[in-house]
Each structure stands twice: as C-alpha cells, then as structure tokens.
C-alpha positions, 0 to 999 in steps of 0.5 A, a space after each residue: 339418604 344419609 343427609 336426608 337423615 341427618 335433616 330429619 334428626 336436625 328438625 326434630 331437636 329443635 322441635 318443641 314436641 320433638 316432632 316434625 309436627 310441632 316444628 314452627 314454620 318461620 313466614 316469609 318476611 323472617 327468613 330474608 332473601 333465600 337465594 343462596 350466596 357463592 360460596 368460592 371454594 366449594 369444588 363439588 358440582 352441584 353444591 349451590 342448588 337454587 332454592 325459593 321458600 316455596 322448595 323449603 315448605 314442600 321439603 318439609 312437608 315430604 319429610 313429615 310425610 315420610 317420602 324422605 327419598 322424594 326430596 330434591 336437593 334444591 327442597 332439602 337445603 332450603 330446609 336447612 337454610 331456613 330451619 338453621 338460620 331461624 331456629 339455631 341462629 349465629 348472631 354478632 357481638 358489637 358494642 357490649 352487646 348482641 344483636 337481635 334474636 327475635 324468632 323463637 329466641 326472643 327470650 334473649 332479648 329482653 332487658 334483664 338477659 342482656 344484663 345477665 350475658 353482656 357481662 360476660 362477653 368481654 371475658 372471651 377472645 381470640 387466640 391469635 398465632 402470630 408465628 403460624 403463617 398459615 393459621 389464622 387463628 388458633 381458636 377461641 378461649 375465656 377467662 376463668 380466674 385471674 389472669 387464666 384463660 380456659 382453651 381446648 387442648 387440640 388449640 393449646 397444642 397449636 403453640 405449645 408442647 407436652 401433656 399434664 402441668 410438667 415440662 411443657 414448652 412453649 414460647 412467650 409470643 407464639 400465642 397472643 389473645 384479642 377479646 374483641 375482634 368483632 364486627 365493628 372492630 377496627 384492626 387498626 385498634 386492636 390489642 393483644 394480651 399475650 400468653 406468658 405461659 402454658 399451666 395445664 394440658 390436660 391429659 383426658 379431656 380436651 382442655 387446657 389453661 394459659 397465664 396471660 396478663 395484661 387485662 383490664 380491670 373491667 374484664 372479670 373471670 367467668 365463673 362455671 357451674 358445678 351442675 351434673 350435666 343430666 340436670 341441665 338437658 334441655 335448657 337454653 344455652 348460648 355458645 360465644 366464640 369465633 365460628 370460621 368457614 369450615 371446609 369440610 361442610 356444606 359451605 353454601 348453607 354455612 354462607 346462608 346462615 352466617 352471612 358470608 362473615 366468618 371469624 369475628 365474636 357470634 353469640 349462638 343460642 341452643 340448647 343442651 342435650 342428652 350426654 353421649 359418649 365420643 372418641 377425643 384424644 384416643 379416650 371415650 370422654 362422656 361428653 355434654 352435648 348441644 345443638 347451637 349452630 358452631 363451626 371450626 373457629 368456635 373450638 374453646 368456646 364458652 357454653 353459657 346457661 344463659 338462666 344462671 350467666 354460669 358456664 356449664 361447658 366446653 366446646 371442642 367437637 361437633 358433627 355436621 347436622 348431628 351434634 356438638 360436644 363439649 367438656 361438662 364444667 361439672 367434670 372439670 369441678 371434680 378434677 382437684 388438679 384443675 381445682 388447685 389451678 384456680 379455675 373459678 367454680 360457682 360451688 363444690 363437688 366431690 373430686 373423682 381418680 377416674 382421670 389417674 390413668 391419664 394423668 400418671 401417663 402425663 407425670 411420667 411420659 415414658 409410658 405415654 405411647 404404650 398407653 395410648 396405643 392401648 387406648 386406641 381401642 375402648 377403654 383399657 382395664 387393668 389401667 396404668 398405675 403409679 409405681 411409687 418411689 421407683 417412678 416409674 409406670 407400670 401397665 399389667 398385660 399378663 407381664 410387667 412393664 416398667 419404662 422410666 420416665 425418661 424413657 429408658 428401659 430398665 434391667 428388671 423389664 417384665 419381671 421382680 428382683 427376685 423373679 429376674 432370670 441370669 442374663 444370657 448374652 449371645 444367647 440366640 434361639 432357634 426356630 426349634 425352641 419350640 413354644 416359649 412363656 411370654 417370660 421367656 419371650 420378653 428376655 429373648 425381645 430385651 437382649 440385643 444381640 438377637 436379631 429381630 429378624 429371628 424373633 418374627 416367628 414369635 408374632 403375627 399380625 391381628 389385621 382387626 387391630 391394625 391402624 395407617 403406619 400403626 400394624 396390628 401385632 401380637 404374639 404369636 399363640 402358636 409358639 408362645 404361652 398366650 391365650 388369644 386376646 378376648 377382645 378388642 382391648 386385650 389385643 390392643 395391651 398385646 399390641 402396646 406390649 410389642 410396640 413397645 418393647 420393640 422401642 426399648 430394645 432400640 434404646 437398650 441396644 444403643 446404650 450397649 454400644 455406647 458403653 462399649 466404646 462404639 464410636 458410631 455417630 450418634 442420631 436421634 429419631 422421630 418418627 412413624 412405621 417407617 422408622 419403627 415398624 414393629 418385628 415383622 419388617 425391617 424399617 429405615 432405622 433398622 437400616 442404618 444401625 449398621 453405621 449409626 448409633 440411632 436413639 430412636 423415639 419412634 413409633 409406629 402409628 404416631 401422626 404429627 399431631 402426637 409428635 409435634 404436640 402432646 408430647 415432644 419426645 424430640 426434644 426431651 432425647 435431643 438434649 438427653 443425647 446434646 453432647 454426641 448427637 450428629 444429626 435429627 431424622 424425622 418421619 411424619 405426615 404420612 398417618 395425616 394425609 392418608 390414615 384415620 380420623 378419630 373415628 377411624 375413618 379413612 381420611 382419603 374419603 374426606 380430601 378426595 372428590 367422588 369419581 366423575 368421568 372425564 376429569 385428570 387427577 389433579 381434579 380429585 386433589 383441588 379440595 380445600 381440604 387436601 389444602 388444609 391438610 397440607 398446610 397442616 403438615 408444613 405447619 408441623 414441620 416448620 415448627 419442628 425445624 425451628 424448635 431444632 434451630 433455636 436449640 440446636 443451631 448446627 444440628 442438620 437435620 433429616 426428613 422425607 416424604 414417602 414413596 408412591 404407596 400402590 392401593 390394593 385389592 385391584 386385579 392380580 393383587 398377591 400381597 397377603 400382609 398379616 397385619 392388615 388388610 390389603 385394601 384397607 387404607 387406599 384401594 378400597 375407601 378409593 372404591 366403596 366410599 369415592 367410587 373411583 374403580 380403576 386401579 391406575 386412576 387410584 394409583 395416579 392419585 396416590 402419586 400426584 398426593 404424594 407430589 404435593 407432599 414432597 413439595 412441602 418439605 422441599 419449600 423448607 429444606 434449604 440444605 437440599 433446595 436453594 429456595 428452601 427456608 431452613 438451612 439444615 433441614 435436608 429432604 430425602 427425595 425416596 419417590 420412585 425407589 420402592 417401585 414394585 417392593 411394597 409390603 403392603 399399600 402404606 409399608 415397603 418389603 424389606 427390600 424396599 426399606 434397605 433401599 430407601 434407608 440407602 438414600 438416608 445414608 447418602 443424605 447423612 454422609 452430605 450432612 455430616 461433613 466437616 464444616 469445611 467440607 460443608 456442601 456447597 450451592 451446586 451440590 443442592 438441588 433444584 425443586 423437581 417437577 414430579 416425575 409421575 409417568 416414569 416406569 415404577 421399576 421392577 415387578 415383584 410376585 407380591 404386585 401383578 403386571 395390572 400395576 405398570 407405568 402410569 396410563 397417560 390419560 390420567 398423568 396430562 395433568 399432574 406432570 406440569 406440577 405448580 413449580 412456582 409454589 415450591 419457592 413462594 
C-alpha cells in the first residue's frame, strides 16, 4: 500500500488541476510497446509483472475511484510506465541538441527553447574515476566560471578529502570530466579534462568546486539564477546529467522509461516544487524540490529554468516515486565564500552567517566530530563559535570545550584561566564520592591516571540516542549535578561531550607518556566503536595501551564515508606522529553495512530480501545492493591503503573485519545494554521490516554478510594473503573469537574486546619485525573458506542456549563461499 500511495502523490504532481481527474491520459500510439523490458539483475520474485495499456487505464481509474487496495501489480506499473514515461520523460542529448519531447512537453521543442537550452549543454560533463576500479563514474558536474565546475559534495569525496577550502587532498588525475559521453558519442574520441585541484567542499550543503583546465573556448559557464526558490514553485525546469541504473529501485520500470540505456547525457523536464526540509550530511538543509524523472548518476546535475536558460539548483538526492531535491542557486548566492570563488550569479543577494557553524567546524576540524555528532539529531543550538585568536573551537553544553585545531586537548578544557582548579595527579575517586559537578567530572575525564573503568558510574546510556557503533551516553544524573536532557539535542551535545572527552583523554594520556620518556611503539588509529566505545566498555584500543602508545582519532559512530572522505583525521595524525609511528589501525565498514542511512533507517532492510521459505542464506545476500555495498567498502579501503603507501611506503598497516554479531531479541535473550536497545539494528528491522523470524536464520545471515566482508579485506592485504593487493596491509581475521561475549548485537562484552585486542597484538608483533625478520610467504595465510557452522564457543548469562551452533539447514549454501573472488 505504501507504493500504492506513493503512485497516488506521483499522479497528482504531474496533474494540472493537481487531481486524478485532470490527468491526461496519453493514447495508445504515444506510449509505444508497454511490454516491459528484462531487467537482469532484479532478484525479487515477481518484479517484471506483464502488463498491457489496457491494465494502465483500469490502474488509473481504481485509484480515482478510491479502490487503492484493488490494484493489481501488473495495473499499478503500467500506471507507472506509462505516467513517467510520458509525463516526466528522459530524453537524450546528441548532435548539440535534444531529442523530441512531443506530449505535454512540446514547449521544449520549439525553435526559440532549443536556442535558449542548446547553448548550455555543452557546459555539463561526466566525472570520470580512472583510479576507482569499481565506480564507473562518479557523477555529473557543470561549469560555473572559468575553468570551475560545481559538483555534489557526496561526488567530490569520491576523489578528494577534507571539508571547507583548507587542507583538502586530492590528487591531480583521481578525477577526470568528459562533456559529451552521449549516445552518439565515439569512445574511441573521447577527451578528458582533468581536475587540477579541489577549491571547495562545502561544509552544509551538498556541493563542492573543482579547477579544471583545458576547455575549449566554445564552452561558456553557466550563469545561476539569484531567484528564492518559493518564486519559482511550479515553473518548468529540465535536469541534464547522466541518470545510471539505480539498484535500489524498481529496475523494470526505470528499463521502461530510459530504454535500457544508462550512463550517457539526458535532458529531463519537470517542474519545481514547494522547498521542504531533508537530512543531508547530518544537517536539515531547506532543499528545493522538483519531480523530473532522475536517477543515482544524475548526482551533480544542472536544474535549469528553462524560461530564463539560469540554473536555479543542484541536484543531489531523490525519493523513489516522492521527490527529488536540490541545492537552491539562491542559497549558494548568499554564501560570500562561494562568492568570493567565482561562482557566476545572474545578480546579487544579501549574504547570510546562518552557515558559520559549519563552516568555523571546516576552519578548525578539531572540532569536527563533536559537532556532527550533535548535529546527528535536529539542529543543535547553542551553535559552535569562533574562538578568535586562540584558534580554537568552542561548543557551549553546560562547560566549555576547547579542542585545537590539530586535535589536541588543551590544559584549560572545561574551564577559564582564572576558573582552572589545582591539578590533582594520582588523584582517584571512589564510588563514595557521591555526586560530583560536571566540573568536577570533566577533571576527573581529563586526568589519565584514572581508569576509566572507574568513571562508568558516572554515565549511562540513553538507548533513544543511540546510533550502529555510535552508543547512546550521558552523564549520569543520579551522581552527577545535570538536569536530564530536555530534549533530542541536548541529549545528542550531552553525547558529544562524552564522545569526545573521551578521545582527548586518549590523546592527553599519549602525550603524558610520550613526555615521560615511555618508549612504547607509537600507533596511530582510526576507527569506529570498536576502537573508541565511549566509557561504558573497554574497546580494542584500550586493550592494547598496555603495550602500545596509541594516537587515537577514533570515534564512535563514524562510518567510511566520514573517515575516508570528509575529513581525513588519518593522515593529518600519520604525519603529526611521522617520526615514531610504528604501524596504522584501522577499523570501518561496519556502520556501512549494518547501521543507518541518513534517515535512520536500518541499512539491512534495503540489501536483504524478504523472508521466503525454502530459500539457503546466500539467497537473501545475492542483491545488487549488498554488491554495491561491498564494493563501496573495498573501494574505502584501497583508497586508504594507498594514501598510507604513497606517503608512508613501510608503514604496515592493520585493519579487520568484525566478528559474527548475534541479532537480538530472540527466545531467552538476557543481554540488557543501557545504551541501546537490544534488538534495534538486527533482530528486529530482521523480523518487523524482512519477515525473516527464525533467530538461527537471522544469525545465518549475519554470519555469511560478515564472510563476504572479511573477504574484501582479504583481497587486499598482501602481508597476511599471498594474493592480496597491498603488501603492508594485514588483516586480523577475529570471526569466531567473540563467540558468546557480545555486549550488545554489534559491541563485544569486555571480555570479547580483550580477546579480539589479543589478536590485534599478535598481528602487531608480525608486523613490527626488524626487516630482517620480515615474515616470510609460509608465514602468510592462504584465503580461508568461511567456517560458518563451527560451534560459537561458550555460552555466557548474557546470550541463552536458543543461540548454538548453526542449524545446517541454512549453512548448505553458505560454507562452499566463492574462493575464486578472494584472488580476482
């Protein structure tokens, strides 16, 4: 029904009265042969229903009538096919020109519009990747003043790293732009310009700016309009770029309306729509909204009002059969940073600081994880402010925060020179402390000579905050003088607090040793809850400080995109730590595969197929999107693997691909995490949204997704594989260590982290031989076939005896794993 519904908001957009009633019907000979096409690929039974005009017309007339639950599938795509493919069309861009609209869009085809849009088509191109194996192109892009080309921020981070205009990295030839790649284009012709540099990403919306050069003189920028988007609601626009196959849609109905062609230049018409607010990089941006007929591809894409020839947007997002949004041109007019770029504007507007939160975040990317984690939640008042000459970054929760831009903490955290109390070294509370201030709690999170383990009882978790590898925690209000969070964004500034003292008290215990002459070696980390997990358990890292003197930039919550993309903490501590670091961990994928999108929506329910009896496990994981997943994640990887190799030729480094998580909630379930909900990212999306009740079944699948994981690293860690890509790369294999010991369905007990952290020492001790002592080939191992139906281990109180070995019945599938991909 909720398609259904979907259908219904569809028709009446396009509508002219903005009723079913007004909806022009297109005849017969305008709507071509409605057999739908193949569509290889689609693994869900039933996709391709056969359909004939006469099934659209009765769709139709059900849905006016109101009998929504009487539409058959085979009616409800033929309304699809036939409303979108006429209606909201994809035409192609050849010969200087587009092809013919006709229909409700025959506007477009008189002479003085194609005079006025022609012009402009040459101006949009392709961003190429020829370093990302796996991609085959990274988006679309336009010009937007001499030699500078305007792309979606979520595409730039394709290629390049960081966040504002400072620091950013990227590599001259990791991105490349072709403007024509049309239907009649020859490959064989095509010509690149390559992206010199990366000028801007922005730190609010999802844009960013590139330098190319090499254009031909006949290719003018575009100019963008200064129009507020709530003039422009209901005029005619087109979207150009370069719509690709989404997997995540309906794939039949996209093979219906764009031919089975994908990836070459399409002019789309629509129209614009009311604004409406939408999650994009962790910040509710006021987007403008239109409905052409878009897909992944179309990512940077030009919206042009095709009255003016001005571009009044950005796309960068749409919603299946909802909506697709875009960065107002108007919004980027009122930015002076963009301004100052060169960003062509048909006229001026009043510039607006309702950006400089994220933008004194970008300047000063200390601070940049404690404010996002924040802005995870609504938007976060009081908002970070420039500190001025101490340049720092100070976020107000009821204490002072001060994190210099490097990272570093600083001496005064959480209080004034004059308000600073006498350091207490080797001071340690005990439990009968009683209450303390958050001043006093703050001292007590700075000084590492306390162990945290004695802090816990001064937070609990706050499950309604709680993220995948991102826990909810507070401090506690029972032992500590603090009002319970209001609401949903004081309680996320209460999570940062915790969040991310908890990292500076890392880094100031580091910097004691250091100072001390401790000759531990030095490591530097990156990674999510595994290697930071807030107080409440005691992680990877906290299991090797004992013999290592770890610079830790973890946190908990992050996923790739953030680590590997906006705002490459790795490297920024790899060369802070240059002269001593020893080796580089690293912990990610985790968040990417079974957390949260950015609507908070499991991710498991989108890569997995429904429950259907009868079928072995590796059927619910042969998806295209559990591909693309993957390939996503390996594609973070290699990247990080060779921005280490480049600049750090010797430097091993260190990575793993979890252990097999147990879904919660099933029959004798005990674990009680006050952090989460116990069933929130597996057991129950698994049972609620899949239908998939049966807690081995769950569990089977958990274990063959964490296989196929595993197996991506293994491709590319050469010092652990023979076959493995990157010679220093090592992979700690930790599947099956955990066994019983899980905390809660994603964060091993304690006693399950001690154990995996044993295996990070083992694989450091390897590592860190004298070149001499180097390990040699016998010493590496082979790629294993996954061991899915061995016994977990032990059983402890937390997981009850319903969770035992593996039931062959859902194992037949899953033990002979492909072992020819793991060394292709």
């Amino acid at each position: 029904m909720e398609r259904v519904s979907r259908v219904r908001t569809m028709l009446r957009q396009v509508s002219p009265g903005d009723d079913l009633d007004s909806l022009p019907i297109p005849p017969p000979d305008q709507v071509g042969d409605l057999q739908p096409m193949s569509a290889p690929g689609d693994h869900r039974p039933g996709a391709v229903p056969q359909f004939g005009y006469n099934d659209a017309l009765e769709g139709i007339r059900k849905l006016k009538e109101q009998r929504d639950d009487q539409v058959s599938p085979s009616e409800l795509f033929g309304v699809e096919a036939i409303v979108l493919a006429h209606d909201r069309p994809a035409v192609f861009v050849r010969a200087g020109t587009y092809d013919q609209l006709g229909g409700v869009w025959s506007q477009l085809d008189t002479m003085e519009m194609r005079n006025r849009i022609n012009p402009l088509l040459g101006a949009i191109g392709r961003i190429e990747l020829p370093n990302m194996y796996t991609v085959p192109y990274g988006g679309t892009g336009f010009l937007v003043g001499p030699g500078l080309l305007m792309t979606n921020r979520h595409v730039a981070r394709l290629f390049a790293e960081g966040l504002g205009v400072e620091g950013l990295l990227y590599r001259p030839g990791d991105a490349l732009v072709d403007f024509e790649c049309q239907i009649d284009s020859d490959p064989a012709q095509a010509s690149y310009l390559t992206v010199e540099r990366v000028l801007m990403i922005h730190p609010y919306w999802d844009m960013a700016l590139v330098q190319v050069s090499g254009l031909p003189p006949d290719v003018q920028p575009l100019t963008l309009s200064v129009r507020a988007p709530e003039d422009l609601v209901n005029r005619d626009m087109v979207a150009v770029g370069y719509p690709a196959r989404d997997d995540r849609n309906d794939l039949a109905l996209q093979d219906r309306i764009f031919a089975g062609v994908y990836n070459v230049k399409r002019l789309q018409p629509g129209k614009i729509r009311r604004r409406t607010r939408v999650r994009s990089f962790d910040n509710d941006v006021n987007a403008m909204v239109h409905d052409s007929s878009t897909l992944g591809g179309n990512s940077g894409s030009a919206l042009i009002d095709v009255s003016t020839g001005y571009i009044v947007g950005l796309h960068f997002a749409g919603e299946y059969l909802k909506a697709n949004y875009a960065v107002p041109s108007y919004e980027l007019a009122r930015d002076a940073r963009v301004i100052a770029a060169g960003v062509q504007f048909d006229g001026r507007v009043a510039v607006t600081d309702q950006w400089q939160p994220a933008w004194s975040v970008a300047d000063g990317r200390g601070g940049r994880r404690m404010y996002e984690g924040a802005q995870n939640l609504q938007a976060v008042q009081p908002a970070p402010r420039d500190t001025g000459d101490t340049g720092a970054l100070q976020i107000p929760i009821n204490l002072r925060i001060t994190v210099d831009v490097n990272g570093t903490p600083q001496v005064g955290l959480g209080t004034t020179p004059e308000e600073r109390p006498m350091a207490r070294p080797g001071v340690k509370p005990a439990r009968a402390r009683g209450r303390v201030s958050m001043r006093e709690l703050t001292d007590m999170m700075r000084d590492p000579s306390i162990d945290e383990t004695e802090l816990r009882p001064y937070f609990v978790g706050d499950p309604t905050l709680a993220k995948p590898f991102a826990p909810g925690i507070i401090p506690n209000p029972e032992l500590v003088d603090i009002a319970q969070p209001r609401d949903i964004v004081e309680g996320a500034m209460a999570m940062s607090w915790a969040n991310g003292l908890s990292r500076m008290r890392r880094q100031a215990a580091f910097q004691a040793r250091i100072a001390a002459g401790d000759r531990k070696p030095v490591l530097v980390s990156e990674g999510d809850s595994w290697f930071q997990f807030p107080v409440l358990l005691s992680d990877v890292i906290d299991g090797l400080a004992g013999d290592y003197n770890v610079w830790s930039v973890d946190a908990a919550g992050d996923t790739l995109q953030n680590m590997v993309f906006d705002g490459a903490e790795y490297m920024q501590a790899l060369r802070r730590n240059a002269d001593n670091v020893k080796a580089f961990l690293f912990s990610g994928g985790g968040n990417d595969i079974v957390g949260e999108d950015g609507r908070g929506k499991s991710v498991v329910t989108q890569i997995v197929k429904r429950f259907q009896a009868g079928q072995p496990v590796s059927w619910y994981l042969d998806t295209p999107a559990v591909e693309q997943k993957l390939r996503f994640v390996e594609d973070c990887y290699r990247r990080v693997l060779d921005n280490v190799a480049r600049e750090f030729p010797n430097l091993p480094v260190v990575c793993h691909g979890y252990d097999y998580a147990v879904p919660g909630g099933g029959p004798g379930e005990t674990r009680n995490p006050s952090w989460a909900a116990v069933d929130k990212w597996l057991g129950r999306p698994m049972r609620e949204d899949l239908g998939i009740e049966d807690p081995a079944l769950q569990r089977a699948i958990v274990h063959e997704l964490i296989d196929r994981l595993n197996l991506v690293l293994q491709r590319l860690c050469g010092a652990s594989y023979p076959s493995g890509l990157f010679r220093n790369a090592w992979h700690v294999d930790v599947r099956g260590t955990v066994g019983a010991r899980w905390a809660d369905e994603l964060h091993p007990t304690d006693q399950g982290f001690a154990s995996v952290s044993g295996l990070f020492g083992n694989a450091l001790r390897k590592a860190l031989r004298s070149p001499d002592e180097s390990v040699a080939p016998d010493m590496r191992e082979e790629v294993r076939t996954p061991n899915i139906g061995v016994d977990v281990g032990e059983q402890s109180p937390g997981i009850g005896p319903e969770l035992a070995p593996l039931s062959s019945s859902y194992i037949d599938s899953a033990r002979p794993w492909r072992l020819a991909r793991a060394i292709t």
